[in-house]
C-alpha positions in Angstrom: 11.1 44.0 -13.2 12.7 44.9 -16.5 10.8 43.4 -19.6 13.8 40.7 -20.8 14.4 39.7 -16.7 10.9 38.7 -16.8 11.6 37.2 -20.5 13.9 35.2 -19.3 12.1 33.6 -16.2 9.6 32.8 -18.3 11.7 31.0 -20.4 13.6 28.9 -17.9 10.3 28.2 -16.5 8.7 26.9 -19.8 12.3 24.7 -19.8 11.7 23.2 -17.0 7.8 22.4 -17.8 7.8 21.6 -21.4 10.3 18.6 -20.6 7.6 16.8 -18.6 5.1 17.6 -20.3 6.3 16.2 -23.9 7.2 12.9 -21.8 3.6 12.5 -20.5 2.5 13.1 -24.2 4.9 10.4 -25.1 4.2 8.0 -22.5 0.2 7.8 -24.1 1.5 7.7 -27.6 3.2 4.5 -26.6 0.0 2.7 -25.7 -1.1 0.0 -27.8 -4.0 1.3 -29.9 -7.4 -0.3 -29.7 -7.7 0.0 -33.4 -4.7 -2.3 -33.7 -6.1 -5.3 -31.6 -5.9 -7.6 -34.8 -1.9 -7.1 -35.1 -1.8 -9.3 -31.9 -4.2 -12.1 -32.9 -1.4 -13.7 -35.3 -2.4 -17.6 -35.9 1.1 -18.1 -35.1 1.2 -17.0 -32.0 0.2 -19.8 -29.8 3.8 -20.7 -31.1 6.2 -18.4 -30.2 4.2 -17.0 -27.2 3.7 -20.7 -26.0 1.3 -19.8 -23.2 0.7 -22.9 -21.5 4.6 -23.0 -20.5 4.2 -19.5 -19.1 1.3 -20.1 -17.3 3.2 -23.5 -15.9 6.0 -21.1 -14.8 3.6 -18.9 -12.5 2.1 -22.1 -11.3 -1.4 -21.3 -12.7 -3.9 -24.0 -12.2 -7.4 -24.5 -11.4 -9.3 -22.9 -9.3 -6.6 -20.1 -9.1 -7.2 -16.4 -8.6 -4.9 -14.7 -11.6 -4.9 -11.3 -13.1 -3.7 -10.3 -16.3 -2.4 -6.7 -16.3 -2.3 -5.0 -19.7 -4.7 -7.3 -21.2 -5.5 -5.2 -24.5 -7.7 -7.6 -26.5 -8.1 -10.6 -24.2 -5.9 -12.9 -26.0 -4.1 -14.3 -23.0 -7.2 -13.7 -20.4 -9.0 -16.5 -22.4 -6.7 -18.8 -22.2 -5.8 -17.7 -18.4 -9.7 -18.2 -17.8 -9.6 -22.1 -19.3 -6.7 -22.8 -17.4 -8.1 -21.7 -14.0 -11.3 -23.6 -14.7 -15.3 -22.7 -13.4 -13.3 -22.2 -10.2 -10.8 -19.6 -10.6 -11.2 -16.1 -11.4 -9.4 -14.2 -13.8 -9.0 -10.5 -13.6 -8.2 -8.8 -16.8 -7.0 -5.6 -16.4 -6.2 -2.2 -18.4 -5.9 1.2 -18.5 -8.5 2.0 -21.9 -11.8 2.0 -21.6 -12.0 0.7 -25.3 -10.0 -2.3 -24.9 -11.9 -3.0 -21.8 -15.3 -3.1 -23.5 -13.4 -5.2 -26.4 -12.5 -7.8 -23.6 -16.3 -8.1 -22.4 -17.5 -8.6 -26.1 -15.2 -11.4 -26.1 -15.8 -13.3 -23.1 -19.9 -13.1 -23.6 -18.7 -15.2 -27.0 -16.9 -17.5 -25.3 -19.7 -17.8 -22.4 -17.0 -17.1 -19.6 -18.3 -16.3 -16.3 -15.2 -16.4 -14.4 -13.4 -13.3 -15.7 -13.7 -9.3 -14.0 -12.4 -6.4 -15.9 -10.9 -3.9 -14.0 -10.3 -0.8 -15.4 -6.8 0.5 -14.3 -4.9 4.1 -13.7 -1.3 4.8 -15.1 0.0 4.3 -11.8 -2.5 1.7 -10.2 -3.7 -1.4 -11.8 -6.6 -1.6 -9.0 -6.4 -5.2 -8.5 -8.1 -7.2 -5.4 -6.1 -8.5 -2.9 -4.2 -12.6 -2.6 -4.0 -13.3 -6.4 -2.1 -16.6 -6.8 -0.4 -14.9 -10.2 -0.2 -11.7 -12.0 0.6 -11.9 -15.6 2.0 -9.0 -17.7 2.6 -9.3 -21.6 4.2 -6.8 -23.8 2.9 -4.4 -21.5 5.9 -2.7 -19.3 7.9 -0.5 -21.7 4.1 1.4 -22.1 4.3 2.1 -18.3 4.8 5.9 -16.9 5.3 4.9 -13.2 6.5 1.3 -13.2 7.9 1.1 -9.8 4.4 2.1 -8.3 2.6 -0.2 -10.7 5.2 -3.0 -9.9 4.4 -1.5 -5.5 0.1 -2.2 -6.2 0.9 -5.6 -7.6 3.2 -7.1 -4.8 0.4 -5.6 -2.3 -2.0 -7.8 -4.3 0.1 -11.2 -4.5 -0.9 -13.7 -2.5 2.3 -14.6 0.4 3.1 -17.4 -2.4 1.4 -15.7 -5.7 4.3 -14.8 -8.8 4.8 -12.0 -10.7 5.7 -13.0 -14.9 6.5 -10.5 -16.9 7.0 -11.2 -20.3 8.2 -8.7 -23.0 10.4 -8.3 -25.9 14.2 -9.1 -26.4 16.4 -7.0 -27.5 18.3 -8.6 -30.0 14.8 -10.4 -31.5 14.9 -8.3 -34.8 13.1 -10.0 -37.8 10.2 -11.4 -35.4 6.8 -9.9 -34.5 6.9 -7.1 -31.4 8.3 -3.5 -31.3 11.2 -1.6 -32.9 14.3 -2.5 -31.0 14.2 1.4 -29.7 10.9 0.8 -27.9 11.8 -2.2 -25.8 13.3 -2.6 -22.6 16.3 -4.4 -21.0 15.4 -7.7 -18.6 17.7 -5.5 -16.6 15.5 -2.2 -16.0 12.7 -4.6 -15.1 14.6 -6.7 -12.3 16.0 -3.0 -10.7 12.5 -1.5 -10.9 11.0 -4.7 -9.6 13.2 -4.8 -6.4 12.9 -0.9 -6.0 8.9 -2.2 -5.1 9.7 -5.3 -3.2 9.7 -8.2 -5.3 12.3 -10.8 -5.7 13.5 -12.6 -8.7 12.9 -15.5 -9.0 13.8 -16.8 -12.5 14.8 -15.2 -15.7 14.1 -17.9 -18.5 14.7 -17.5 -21.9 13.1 -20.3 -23.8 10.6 -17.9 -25.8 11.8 -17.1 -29.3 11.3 -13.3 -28.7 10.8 -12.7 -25.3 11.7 -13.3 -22.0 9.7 -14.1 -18.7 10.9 -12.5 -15.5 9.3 -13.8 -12.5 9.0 -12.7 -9.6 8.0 -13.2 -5.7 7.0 -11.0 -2.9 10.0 -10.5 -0.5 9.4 -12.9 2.2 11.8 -10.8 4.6 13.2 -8.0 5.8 11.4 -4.4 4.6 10.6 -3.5 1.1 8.7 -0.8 -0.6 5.0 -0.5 -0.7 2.9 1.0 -3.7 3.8 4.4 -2.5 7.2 4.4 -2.2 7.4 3.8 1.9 9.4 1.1 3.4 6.9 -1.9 5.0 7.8 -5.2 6.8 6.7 -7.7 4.7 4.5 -10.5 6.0 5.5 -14.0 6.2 3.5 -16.6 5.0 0.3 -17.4 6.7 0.3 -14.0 8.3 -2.0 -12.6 5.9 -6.0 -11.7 6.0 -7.8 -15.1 4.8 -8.7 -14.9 0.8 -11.9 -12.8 0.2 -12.5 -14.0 -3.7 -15.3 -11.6 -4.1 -13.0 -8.4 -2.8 -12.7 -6.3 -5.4 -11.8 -2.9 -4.1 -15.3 -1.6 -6.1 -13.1 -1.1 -9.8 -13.4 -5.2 -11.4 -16.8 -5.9 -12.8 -18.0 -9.5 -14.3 -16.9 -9.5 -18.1 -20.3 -9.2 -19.8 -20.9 -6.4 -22.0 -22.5 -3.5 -21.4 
């Protein structure tokens, strides 16, 4: 082969490559850093993030079995581990090591003993099975593979257990959260959230910034499981019985290490 042919290949080939490869390298620049963690511990928060509406919306309540996906610092798996009471268990969820270990240092203060950590993958949160709720906060727009993600948490709702997801407006400029570039239309979600087999269920808009998109398992007909193949999904009351200790091996009890 002649010297520029095989330039040339080369070149469409690193075209084709480079692409991909500056989007994975974008994709981990978008997570939150762990250095940051005081940025989202605002005393006005509890205001505009009003999490005791939210949590009403998902039907949270004692002795529930939530997680909270994305859970960077622990702000809302505190306050999702007082709702659920002795009883419940919360399990807090992300894909850094870092803000894991920052989670456990803050439930030892608090004396918690009902919150796991789990410590996720990009395309699997690794969460046990029948969760009565998942909650997901300014998290989605940092997702590579959303529609598996959004496929690994219907597999783990309960036949009644809700999906919230709660991220930032679009047209909330001037209030705390992302640049308007970096945030992501209600709309993507609801499409990428069907392409897994959820259902909506609501779309409420009395946060300031944000909106909460909830969501439901589909309770007929097929959908799409975590890896993309169609599955019947089970009515209610067809499901194993509720193992609160299954924890497929990855959530450990929130005490540091």
């Amino acid at each position: 082969m002649r010297p520029s042919r095989a330039l040339t290949i080369v070149a469409a080939a690193l075209a084709v490559v480079m692409p991909a490869a500056a989007q994975q390298r974008d994709t981990h620049a978008r997570l939150f850093p762990p250095q940051s963690l005081g940025l989202l511990e605002g005393r006005d928060r509890d205001e505009w993030q009003q999490p005791d509406r939210v949590m009403d919306e998902l039907r949270i309540s004692d002795g529930a079995q939530v997680a909270d996906i994305g859970a960077g610092g622990g702000w809302f798996t505190i306050r999702l581990a007082y709702r659920v009471g002795p009883r419940g268990i919360v399990y807090a969820e992300d894909i850094q090591q870092e803000m894991i270990d920052s989670i456990q240092r803050r439930v030892a203060r608090e004396g918690l003993a009902n919150v796991r950590t789990c410590l996720g993958t990009p395309a699997d949160p690794r969460l046990p099975a029948q969760l009565d709720a998942v909650l997901m906060v300014d998290t989605y727009p940092q997702i590579r593979d959303p529609v598996s993600v959004l496929g690994h948490i219907r597999d783990s709702l309960a036949p009644n257990g809700r999906l919230g997801i709660v991220d930032f407006k679009l047209d909330g400029a001037g209030g705390p959260g992302p640049e308007l570039a970096e945030r992501i239309s209600p709309d993507v979600v609801k499409a990428q959230a069907a392409a897994a087999g959820l259902r909506l269920v609501s779309h409420e808009t009395f946060l300031k910034y944000q909106y909460l998109l909830v969501f439901v398992r589909e309770s007929v007909g097929r959908g799409v499981s975590a890896g993309g193949r169609a599955t019947t999904t089970p009515t209610a009351g067809s499901s194993r019985p509720r193992r609160p200790s299954e924890d497929r091996g990855r959530c450990t009890a929130g005490s540091p290490r």
